[in-house]
N, C-alpha and C positions, 0 to 999 in steps of 0.2 A: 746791374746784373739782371740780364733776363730770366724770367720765371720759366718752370718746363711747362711746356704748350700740353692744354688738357686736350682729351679724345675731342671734344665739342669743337674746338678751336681749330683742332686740325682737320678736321671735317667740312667745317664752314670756311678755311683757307683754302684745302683743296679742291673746294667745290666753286667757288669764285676764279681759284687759279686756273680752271678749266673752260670756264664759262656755262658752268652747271644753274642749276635750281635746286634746293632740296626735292623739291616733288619733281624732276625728271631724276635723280637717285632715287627717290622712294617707287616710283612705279619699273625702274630697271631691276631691282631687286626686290621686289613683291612686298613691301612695308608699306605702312601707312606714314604720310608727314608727321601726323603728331605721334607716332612711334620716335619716331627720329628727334623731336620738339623734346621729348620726355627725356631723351639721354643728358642734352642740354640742362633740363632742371633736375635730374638725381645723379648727376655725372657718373653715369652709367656706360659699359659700353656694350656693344651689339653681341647676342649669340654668335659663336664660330662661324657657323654658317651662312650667319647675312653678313658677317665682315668677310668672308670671303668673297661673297659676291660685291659688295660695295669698293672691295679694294678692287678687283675684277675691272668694274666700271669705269672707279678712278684711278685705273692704269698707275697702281703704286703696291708695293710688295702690302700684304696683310702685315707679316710684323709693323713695318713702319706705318700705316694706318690705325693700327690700336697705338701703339707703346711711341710712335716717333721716335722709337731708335731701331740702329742698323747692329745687330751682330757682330764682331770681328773686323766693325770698318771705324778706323781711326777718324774720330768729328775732325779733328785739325784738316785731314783734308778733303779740303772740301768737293773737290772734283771726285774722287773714289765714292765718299758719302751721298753725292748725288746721282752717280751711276748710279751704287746700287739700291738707292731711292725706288727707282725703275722699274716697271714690272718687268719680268723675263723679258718677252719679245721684244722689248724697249732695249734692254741688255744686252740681247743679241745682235742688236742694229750698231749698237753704239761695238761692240766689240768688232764688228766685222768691218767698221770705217777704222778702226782700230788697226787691226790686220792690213787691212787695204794700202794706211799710207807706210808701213811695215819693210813696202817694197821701193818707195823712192829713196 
């Protein structure tokens, strides 16, 4: 049975899953690295306002960057949970290929 994935964890997954650095987040969002280091050892997570911008960066909704859950979207499936992963504009891309084949 997997454990639930702490703030740190999914931080440093989506920042690999991206092909980020800590310090290109930390200087995208006006933090320091070992601001970011420190969450890591008090398992702590970011002010509102830097996890908005850091989800911002890492192109994934704020709820699912603090808590790694979705609102209202059933985990079983797994395609809906990963859309709505997605930041908005991401949302809208995928909805509008959505719509698209809608018409074949």
């Amino acid at each position: 049975m997997r454990t639930k994935e702490l703030f740190y964890e999914r931080l440093e997954r989506l920042l690999k899953e991206k092909g980020f650095q800590q310090k290109d987040l930390a200087e995208s969002c006006g933090i320091s690295s070992n601001g970011i280091s420190t969450w890591k050892v008090t398992g702590a997570i970011p002010r509102a306002d830097i996890a908005i911008k850091m989800a911002k960066f890492l192109d994934v909704s704020t709820e699912y960057l603090i808590t790694g859950e979705l609102s209202g979207i059933d985990k079983k499936d797994d395609l809906a949970y990963t859309v709505a992963a997605l930041s908005e504009n991401k949302r809208h891309v995928v909805k509008a290929v959505i719509e698209s084949l809608e018409v074949f």
